[in-house]
N, CA, C and O atoms as a MOPAC input file, in Angstrom:
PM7 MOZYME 1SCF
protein

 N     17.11800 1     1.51400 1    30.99800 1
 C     17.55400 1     1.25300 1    29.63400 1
 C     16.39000 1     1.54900 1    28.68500 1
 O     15.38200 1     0.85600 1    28.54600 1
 N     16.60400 1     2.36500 1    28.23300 1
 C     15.59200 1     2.98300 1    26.75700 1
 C     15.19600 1     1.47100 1    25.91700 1
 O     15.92500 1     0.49300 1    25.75300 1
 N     13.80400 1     1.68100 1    25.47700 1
 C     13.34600 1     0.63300 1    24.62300 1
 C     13.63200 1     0.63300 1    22.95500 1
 O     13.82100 1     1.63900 1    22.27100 1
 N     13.61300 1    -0.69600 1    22.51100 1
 C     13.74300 1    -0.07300 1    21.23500 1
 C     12.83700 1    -0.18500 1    20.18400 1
 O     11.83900 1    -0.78500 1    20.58400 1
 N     12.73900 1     0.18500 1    18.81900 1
 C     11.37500 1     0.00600 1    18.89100 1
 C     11.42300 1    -0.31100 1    16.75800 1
 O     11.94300 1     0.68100 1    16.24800 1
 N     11.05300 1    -1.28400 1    15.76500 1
 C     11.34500 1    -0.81300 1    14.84800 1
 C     10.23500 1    -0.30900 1    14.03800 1
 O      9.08800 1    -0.72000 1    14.21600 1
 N     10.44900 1     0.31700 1    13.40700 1
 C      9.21600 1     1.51400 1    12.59600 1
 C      9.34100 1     0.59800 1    11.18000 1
 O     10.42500 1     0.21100 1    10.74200 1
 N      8.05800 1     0.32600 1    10.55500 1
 C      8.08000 1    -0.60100 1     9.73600 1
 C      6.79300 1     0.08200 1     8.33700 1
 O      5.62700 1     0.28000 1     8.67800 1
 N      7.16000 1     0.30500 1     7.14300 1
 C      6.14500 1     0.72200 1     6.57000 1
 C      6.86700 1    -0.07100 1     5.03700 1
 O      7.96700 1    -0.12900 1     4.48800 1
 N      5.04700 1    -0.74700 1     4.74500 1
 C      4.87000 1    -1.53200 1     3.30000 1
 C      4.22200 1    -1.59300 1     2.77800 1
 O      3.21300 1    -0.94500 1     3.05400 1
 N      4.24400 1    -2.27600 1     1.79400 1
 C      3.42200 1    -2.36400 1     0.37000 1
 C      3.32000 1    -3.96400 1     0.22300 1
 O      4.30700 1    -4.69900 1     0.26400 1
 N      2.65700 1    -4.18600 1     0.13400 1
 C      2.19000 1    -5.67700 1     0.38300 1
 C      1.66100 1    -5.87500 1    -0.86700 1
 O      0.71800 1    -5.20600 1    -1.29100 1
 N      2.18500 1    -6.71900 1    -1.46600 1
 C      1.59100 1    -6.77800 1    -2.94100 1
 C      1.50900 1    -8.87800 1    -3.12300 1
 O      1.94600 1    -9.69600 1    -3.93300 1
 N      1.09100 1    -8.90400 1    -2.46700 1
 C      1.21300 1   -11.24100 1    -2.59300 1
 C      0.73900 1   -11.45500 1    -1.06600 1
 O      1.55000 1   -11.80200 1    -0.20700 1
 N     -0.73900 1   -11.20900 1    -0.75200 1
 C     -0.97200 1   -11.48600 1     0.66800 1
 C     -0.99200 1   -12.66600 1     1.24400 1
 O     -0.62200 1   -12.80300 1     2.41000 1
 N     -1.43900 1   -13.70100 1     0.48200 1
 C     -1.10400 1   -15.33200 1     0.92500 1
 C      0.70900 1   -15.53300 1     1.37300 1
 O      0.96000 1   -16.08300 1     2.44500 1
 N      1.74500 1   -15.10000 1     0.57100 1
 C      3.13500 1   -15.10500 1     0.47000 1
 C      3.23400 1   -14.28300 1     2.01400 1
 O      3.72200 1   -14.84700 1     2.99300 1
 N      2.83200 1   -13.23100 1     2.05100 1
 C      3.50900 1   -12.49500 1     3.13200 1
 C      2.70700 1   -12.63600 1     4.48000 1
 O      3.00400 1   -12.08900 1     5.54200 1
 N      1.39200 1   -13.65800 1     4.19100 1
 C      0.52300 1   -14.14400 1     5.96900 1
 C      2.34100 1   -15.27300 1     6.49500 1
 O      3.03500 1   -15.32500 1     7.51000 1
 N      2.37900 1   -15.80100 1     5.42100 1
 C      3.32700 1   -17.02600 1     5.55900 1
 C      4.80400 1   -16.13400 1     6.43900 1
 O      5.47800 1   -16.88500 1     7.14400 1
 N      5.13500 1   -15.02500 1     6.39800 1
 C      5.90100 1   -14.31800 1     6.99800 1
 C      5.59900 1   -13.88200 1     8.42500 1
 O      6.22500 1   -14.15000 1     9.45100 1
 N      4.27500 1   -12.99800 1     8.22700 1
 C      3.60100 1   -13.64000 1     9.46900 1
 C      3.69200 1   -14.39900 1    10.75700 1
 O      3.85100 1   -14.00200 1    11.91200 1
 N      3.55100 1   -15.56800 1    10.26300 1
 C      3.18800 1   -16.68500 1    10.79800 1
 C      4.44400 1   -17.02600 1    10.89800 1
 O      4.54600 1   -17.50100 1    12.02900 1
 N      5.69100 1   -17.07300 1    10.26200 1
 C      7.01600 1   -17.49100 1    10.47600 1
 C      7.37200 1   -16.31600 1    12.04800 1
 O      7.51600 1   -16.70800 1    13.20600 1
 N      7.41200 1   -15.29800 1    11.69700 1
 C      8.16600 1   -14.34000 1    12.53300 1
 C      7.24500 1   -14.56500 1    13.99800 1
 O      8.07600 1   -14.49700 1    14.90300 1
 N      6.35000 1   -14.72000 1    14.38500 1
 C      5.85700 1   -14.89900 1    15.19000 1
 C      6.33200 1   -15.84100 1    17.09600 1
 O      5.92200 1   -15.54700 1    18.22000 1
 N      6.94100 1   -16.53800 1    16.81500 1
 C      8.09600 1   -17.21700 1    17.80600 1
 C      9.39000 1   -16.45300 1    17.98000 1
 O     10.06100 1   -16.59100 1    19.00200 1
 N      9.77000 1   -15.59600 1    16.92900 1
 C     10.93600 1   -14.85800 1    16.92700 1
 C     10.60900 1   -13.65400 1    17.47200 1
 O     11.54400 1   -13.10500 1    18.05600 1
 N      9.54800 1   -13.06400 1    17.46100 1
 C      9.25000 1   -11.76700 1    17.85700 1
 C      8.93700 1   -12.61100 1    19.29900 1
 O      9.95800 1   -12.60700 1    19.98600 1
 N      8.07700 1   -13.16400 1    19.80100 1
 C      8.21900 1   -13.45700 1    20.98700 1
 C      9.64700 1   -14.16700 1    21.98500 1
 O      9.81700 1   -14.36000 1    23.18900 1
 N     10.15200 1   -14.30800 1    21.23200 1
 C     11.86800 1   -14.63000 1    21.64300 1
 C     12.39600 1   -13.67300 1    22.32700 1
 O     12.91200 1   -13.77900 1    23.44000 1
 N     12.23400 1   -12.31000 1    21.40900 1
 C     13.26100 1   -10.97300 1    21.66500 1
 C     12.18600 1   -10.20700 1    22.57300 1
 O     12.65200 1    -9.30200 1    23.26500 1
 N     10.90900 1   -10.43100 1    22.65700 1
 C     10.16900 1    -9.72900 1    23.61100 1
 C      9.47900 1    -9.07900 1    22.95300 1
 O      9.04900 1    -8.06200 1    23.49600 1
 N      9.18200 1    -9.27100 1    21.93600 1
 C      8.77500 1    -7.98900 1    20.76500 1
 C      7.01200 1    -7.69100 1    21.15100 1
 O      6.30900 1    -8.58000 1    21.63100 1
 N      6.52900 1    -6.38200 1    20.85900 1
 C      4.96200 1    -6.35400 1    21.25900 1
 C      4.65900 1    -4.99500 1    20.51000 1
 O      5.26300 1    -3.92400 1    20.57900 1
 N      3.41200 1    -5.39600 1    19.68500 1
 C      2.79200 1    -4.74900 1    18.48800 1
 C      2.65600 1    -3.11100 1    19.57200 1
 O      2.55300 1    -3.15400 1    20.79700 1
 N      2.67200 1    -2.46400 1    19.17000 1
 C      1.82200 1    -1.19000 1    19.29000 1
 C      1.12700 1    -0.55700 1    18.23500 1
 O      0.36700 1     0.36100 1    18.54200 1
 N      1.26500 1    -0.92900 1    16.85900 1
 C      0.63400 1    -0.32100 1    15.88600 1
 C      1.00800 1    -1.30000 1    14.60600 1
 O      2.12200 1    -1.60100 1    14.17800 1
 N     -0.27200 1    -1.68500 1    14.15200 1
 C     -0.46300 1    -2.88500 1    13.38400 1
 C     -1.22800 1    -2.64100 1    12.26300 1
 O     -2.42900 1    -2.82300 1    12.45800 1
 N     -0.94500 1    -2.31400 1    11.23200 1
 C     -1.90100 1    -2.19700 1     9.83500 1
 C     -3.18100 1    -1.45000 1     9.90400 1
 O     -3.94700 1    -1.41000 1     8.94100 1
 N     -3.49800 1    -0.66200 1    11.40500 1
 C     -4.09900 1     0.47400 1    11.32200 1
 C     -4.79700 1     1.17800 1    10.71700 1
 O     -4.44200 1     0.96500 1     9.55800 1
 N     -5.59500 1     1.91600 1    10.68800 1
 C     -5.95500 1     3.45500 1    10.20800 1
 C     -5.07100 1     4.12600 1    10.38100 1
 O     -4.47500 1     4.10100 1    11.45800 1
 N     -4.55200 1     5.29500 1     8.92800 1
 C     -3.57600 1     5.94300 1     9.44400 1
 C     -4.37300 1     7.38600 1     8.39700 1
 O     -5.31600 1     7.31600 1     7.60900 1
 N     -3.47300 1     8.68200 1     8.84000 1
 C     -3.55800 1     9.60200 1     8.08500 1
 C     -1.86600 1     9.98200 1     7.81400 1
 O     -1.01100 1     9.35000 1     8.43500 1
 N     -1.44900 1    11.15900 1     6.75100 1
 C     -0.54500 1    10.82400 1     6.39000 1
 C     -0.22000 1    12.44600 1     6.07300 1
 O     -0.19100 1    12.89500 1     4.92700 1
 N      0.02500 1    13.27100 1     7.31700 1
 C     -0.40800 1    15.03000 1     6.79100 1
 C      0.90900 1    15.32900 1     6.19400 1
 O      1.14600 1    16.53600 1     6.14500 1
 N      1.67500 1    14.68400 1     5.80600 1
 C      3.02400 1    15.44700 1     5.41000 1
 C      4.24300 1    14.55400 1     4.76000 1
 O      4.90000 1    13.95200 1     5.61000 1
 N      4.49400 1    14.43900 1     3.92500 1
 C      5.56600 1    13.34000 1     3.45400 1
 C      5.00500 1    12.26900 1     2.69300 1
 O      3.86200 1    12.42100 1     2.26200 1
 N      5.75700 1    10.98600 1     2.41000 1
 C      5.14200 1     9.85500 1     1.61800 1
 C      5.01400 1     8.73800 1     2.80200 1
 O      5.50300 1     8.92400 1     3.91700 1
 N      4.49800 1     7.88400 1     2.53600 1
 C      4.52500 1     6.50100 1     2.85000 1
 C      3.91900 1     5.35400 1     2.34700 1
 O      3.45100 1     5.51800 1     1.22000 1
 N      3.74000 1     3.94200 1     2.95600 1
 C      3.54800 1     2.99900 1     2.16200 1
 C      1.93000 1     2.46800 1     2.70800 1
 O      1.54400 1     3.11200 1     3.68400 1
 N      1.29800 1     1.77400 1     2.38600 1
 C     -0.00700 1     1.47300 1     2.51700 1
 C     -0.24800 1     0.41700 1     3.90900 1
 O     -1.18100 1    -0.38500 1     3.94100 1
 N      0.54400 1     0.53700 1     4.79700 1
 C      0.68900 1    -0.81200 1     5.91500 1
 C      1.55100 1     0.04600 1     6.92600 1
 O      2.47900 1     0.69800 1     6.44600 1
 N      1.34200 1     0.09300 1     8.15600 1
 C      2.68600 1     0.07100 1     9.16000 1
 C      2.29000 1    -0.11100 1    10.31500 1
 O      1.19000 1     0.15800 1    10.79600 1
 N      3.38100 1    -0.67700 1    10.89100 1
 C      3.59900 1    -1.16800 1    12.01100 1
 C      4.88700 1    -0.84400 1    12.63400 1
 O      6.00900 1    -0.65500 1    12.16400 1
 N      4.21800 1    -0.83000 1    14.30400 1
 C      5.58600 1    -0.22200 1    15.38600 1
 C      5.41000 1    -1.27100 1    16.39800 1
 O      4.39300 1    -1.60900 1    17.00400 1
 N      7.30900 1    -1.97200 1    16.48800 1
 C      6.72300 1    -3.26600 1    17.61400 1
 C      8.29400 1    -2.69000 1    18.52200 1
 O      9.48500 1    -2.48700 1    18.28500 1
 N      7.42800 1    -2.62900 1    19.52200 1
 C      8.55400 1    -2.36800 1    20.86900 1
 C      9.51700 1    -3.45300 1    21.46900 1
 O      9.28200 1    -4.66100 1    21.45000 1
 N     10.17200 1    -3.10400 1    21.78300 1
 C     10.84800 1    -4.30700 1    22.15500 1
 C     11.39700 1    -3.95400 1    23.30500 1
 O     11.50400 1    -2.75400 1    23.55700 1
 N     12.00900 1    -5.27900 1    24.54900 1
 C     12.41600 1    -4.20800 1    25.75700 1
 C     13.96900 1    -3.57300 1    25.88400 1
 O     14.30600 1    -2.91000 1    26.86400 1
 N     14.74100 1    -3.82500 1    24.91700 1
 C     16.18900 1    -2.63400 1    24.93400 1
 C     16.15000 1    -2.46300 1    23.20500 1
 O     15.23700 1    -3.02000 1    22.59500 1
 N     17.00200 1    -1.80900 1    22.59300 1
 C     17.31200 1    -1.25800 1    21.81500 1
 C     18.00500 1    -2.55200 1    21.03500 1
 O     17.67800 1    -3.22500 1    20.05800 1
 N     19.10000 1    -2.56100 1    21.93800 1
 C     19.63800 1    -4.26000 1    21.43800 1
 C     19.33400 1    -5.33300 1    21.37700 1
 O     20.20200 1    -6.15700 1    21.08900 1
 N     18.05200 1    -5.73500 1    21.61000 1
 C     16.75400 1    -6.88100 1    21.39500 1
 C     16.56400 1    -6.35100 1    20.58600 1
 O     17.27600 1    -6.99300 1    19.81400 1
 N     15.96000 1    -5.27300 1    19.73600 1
 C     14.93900 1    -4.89300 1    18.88100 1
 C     16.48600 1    -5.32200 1    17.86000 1
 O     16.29900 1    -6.37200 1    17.24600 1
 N     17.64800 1    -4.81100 1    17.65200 1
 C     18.70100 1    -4.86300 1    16.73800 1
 C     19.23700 1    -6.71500 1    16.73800 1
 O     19.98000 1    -7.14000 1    15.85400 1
 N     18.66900 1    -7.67200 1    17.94400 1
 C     19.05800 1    -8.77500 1    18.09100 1
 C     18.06500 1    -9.78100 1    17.72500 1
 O     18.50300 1   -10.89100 1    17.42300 1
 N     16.75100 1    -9.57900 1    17.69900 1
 C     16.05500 1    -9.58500 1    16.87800 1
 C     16.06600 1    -9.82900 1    15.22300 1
 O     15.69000 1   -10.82800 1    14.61000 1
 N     16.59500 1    -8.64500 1    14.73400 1
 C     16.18400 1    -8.50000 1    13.45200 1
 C     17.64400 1    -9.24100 1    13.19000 1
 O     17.25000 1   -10.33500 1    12.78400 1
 N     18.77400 1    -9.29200 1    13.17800 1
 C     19.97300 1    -9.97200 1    13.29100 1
 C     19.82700 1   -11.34300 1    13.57000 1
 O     20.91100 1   -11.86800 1    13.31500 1
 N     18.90500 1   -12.29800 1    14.02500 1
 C     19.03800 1   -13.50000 1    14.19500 1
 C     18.55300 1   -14.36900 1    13.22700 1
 O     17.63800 1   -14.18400 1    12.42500 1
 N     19.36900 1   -15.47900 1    13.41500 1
 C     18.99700 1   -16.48200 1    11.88000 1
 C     17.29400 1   -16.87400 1    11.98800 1
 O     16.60800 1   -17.25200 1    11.03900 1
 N     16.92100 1   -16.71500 1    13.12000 1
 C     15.49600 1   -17.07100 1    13.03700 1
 C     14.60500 1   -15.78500 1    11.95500 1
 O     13.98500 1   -16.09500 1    10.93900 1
 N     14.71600 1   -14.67200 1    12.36700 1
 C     13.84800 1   -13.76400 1    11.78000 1
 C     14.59100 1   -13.61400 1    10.35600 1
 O     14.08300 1   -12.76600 1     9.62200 1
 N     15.52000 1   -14.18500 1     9.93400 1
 C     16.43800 1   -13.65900 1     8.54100 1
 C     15.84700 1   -15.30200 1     8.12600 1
 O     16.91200 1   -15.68400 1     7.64100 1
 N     15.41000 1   -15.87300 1     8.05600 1
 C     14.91500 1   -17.36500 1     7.78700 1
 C     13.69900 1   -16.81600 1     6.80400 1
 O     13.47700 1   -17.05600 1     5.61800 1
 N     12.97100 1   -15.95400 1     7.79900 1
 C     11.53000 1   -15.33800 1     7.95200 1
 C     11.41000 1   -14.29900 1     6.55500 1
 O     10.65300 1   -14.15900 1     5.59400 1
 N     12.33200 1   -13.84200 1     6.95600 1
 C     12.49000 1   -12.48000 1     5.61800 1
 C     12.42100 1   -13.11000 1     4.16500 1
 O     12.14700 1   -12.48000 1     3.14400 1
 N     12.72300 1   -14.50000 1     4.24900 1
 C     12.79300 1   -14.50000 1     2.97400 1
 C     11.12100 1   -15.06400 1     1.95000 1
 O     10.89700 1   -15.16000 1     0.74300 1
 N     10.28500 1   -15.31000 1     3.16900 1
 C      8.70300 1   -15.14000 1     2.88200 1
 C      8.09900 1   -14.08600 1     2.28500 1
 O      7.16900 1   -14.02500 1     1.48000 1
 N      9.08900 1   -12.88600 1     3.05000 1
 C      8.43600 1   -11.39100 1     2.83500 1
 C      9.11600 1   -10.59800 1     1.54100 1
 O      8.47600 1    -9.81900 1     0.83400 1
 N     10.73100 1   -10.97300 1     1.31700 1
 C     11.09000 1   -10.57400 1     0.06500 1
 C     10.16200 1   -10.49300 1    -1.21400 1
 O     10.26000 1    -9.48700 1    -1.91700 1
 N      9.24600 1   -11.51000 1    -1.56700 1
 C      8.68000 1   -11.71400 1    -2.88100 1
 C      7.50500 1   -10.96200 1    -2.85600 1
 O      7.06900 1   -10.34400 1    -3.82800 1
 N      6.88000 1   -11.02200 1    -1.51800 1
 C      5.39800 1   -10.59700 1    -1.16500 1
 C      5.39600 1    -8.89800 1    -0.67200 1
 O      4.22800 1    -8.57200 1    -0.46200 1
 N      6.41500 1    -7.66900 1    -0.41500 1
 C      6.25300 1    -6.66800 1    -0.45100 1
 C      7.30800 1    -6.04600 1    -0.88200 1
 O      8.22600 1    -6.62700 1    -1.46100 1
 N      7.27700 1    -4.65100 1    -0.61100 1
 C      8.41200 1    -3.48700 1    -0.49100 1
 C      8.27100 1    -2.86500 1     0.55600 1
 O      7.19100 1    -2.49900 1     1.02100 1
 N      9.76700 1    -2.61700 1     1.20600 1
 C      9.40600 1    -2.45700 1     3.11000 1
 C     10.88800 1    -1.71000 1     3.14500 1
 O     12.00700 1    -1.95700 1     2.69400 1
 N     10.06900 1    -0.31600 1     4.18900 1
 C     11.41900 1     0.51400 1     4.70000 1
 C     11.27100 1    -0.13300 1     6.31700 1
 O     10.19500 1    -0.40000 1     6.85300 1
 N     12.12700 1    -0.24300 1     6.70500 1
 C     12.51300 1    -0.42500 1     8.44900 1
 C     13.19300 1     0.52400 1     8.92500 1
 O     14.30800 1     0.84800 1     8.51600 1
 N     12.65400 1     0.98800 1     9.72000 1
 C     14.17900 1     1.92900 1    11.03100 1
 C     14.18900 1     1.05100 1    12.23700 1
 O     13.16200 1     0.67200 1    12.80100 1
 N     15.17100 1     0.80400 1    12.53400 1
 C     15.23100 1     0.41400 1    14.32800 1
 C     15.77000 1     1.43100 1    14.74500 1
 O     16.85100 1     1.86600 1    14.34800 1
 N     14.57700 1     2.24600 1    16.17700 1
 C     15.43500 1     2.89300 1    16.70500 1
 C     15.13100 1     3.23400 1    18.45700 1
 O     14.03700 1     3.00600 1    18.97300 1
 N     16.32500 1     3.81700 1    19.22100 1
 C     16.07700 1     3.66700 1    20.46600 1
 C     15.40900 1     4.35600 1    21.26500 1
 O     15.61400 1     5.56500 1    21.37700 1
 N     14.55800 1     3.76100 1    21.91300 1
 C     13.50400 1     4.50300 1    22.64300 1
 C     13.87500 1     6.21000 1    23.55400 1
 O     14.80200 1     6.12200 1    24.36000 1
 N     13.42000 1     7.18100 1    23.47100 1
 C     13.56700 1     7.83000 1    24.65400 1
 C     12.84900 1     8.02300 1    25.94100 1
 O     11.66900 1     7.76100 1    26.17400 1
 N     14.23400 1     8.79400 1    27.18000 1
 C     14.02000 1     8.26900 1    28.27300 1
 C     13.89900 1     9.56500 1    28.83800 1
 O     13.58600 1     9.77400 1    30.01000 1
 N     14.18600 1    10.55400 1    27.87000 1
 C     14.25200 1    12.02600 1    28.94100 1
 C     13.21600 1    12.92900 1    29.09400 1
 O     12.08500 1    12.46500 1    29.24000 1
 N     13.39200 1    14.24100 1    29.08900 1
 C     12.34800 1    14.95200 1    29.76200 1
 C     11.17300 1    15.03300 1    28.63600 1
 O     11.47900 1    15.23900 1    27.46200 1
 N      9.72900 1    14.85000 1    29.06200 1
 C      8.77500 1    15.35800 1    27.99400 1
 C      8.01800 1    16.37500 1    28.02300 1
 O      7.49200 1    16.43200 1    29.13400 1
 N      7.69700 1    17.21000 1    27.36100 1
 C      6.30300 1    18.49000 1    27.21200 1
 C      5.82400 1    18.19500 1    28.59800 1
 O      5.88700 1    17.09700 1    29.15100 1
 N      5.26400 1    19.47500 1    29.17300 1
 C      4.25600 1    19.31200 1    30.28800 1
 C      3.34600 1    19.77200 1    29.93200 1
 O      2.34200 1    19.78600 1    30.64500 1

């Protein structure tokens, strides 16, 4: 079963407001299995726009990562982060097939 994974990029503008999001989502992401791979980083940016923050947290199916963001726990959470940024999300499902050799 393919992982899923959500792609997260923001603008953080109220950093005390949005640690508090943080710190909320934190039991919920460990609920659904959730695990950082890329966290507020160094990034470069060769092509397109984006936002000043991102993060990629894996999760172990597609439907955790979508069960997750769907549960009253992490929608509790969101509403820390409403005031404190501007945020695009994708959830999407991992692939499983052939890669470059």
């Amino acid at each position: 079963m393919p992982k899923g994974y959500w792609i997260v990029h923001v603008d953080v503008t109220d950093q005390e407001q949005f640690k508090k999001y943080a710190v909320t989502n934190t039991d919920v992401f460990k609920k659904y299995g959730a695990r950082f791979l890329a966290r507020a980083g160094q990034y470069t940016v060769p092509e397109g726009t984006n936002r000043t923050r991102n993060t990629i947290v894996e999760f172990p199916s597609y439907q955790a990562a979508l069960d997750c963001w769907n549960s009253p726990e992490y929608q509790a959470a969101i509403k820390f982060r409403l005031s404190a940024s501007a945020m695009d999300l994708v959830i999407v499902e991992g692939y499983d097939g052939p890669q470059p050799s």
